[in-house]
C-alpha positions in Angstrom: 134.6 148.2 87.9 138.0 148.6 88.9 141.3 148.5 87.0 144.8 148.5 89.1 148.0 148.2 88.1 149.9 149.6 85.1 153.2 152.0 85.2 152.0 154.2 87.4 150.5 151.9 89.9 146.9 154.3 89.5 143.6 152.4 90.7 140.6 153.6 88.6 137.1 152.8 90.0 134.1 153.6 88.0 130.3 152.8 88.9 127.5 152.9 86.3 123.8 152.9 88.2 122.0 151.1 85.3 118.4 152.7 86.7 120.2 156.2 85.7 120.9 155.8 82.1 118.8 156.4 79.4 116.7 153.9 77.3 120.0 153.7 74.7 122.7 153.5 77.4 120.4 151.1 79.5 119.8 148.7 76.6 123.8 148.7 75.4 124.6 148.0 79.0 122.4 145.0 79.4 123.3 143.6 76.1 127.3 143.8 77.2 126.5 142.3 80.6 124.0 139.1 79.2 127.3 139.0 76.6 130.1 138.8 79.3 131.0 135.3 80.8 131.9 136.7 84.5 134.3 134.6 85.3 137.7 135.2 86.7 140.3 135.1 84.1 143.9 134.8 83.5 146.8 137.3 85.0 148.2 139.5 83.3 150.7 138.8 81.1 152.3 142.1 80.4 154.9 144.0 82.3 153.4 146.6 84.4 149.9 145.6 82.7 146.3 146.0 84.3 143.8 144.0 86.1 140.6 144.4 86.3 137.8 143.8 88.9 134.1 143.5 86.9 131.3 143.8 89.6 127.6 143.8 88.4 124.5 143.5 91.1 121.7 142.2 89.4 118.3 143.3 89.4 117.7 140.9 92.2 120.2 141.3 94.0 122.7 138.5 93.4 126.2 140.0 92.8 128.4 138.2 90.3 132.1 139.2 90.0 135.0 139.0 87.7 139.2 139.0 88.5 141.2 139.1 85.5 144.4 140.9 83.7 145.0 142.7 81.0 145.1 140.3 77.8 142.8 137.5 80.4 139.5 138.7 79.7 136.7 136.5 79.5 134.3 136.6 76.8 132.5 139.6 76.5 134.9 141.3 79.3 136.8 143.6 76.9 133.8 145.3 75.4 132.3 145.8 79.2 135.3 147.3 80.3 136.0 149.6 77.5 132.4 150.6 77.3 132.1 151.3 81.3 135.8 153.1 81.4 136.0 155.0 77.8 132.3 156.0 78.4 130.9 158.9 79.6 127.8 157.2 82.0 129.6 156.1 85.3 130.8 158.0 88.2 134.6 158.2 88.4 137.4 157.9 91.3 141.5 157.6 91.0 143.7 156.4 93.6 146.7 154.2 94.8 
């Protein structure tokens, strides 16, 4: 996942490797991504606001992706996101 954007102009990238988690984690991730519509959604429609790019590889290997601001989630998006970037399971990296 990666979010862009905002006041500072900071890119945050965080990657969760599903077949690390525990049983718990594993099960609350699955249950967010089967919940999230990943489609691409609206801009942003606040000033200096984020966008987001969702990224999940499946099991067999298709790769389904997600473009959308802050305030244009999909369904489900917002409780992906804020589990994968508030939560303590995914490997993280800032940059411009």
């Amino acid at each position: 996942m990666v979010r862009s954007g905002g006041v500072a102009g900071m890119v945050l990238t965080v990657e969760v490797d599903a077949a690390a988690l525990d049983a718990d984690a594993g099960a609350q991730l699955a249950g967010l991504v089967d919940a999230c519509e990943l489609t691409d959604g609206a801009p942003s429609g606040v000033a200096d606001g984020f966008a987001y790019e969702v990224t999940v590889t499946g099991d067999d290997g298709v790769v389904h992706r997600a473009r959308f601001g802050q305030g244009g989630a999909p369904p489900g998006a917002d409780a992906l996101v804020a589990w994968v970037i508030d939560g303590p399971h995914g490997q993280r990296r800032m940059g411009r």
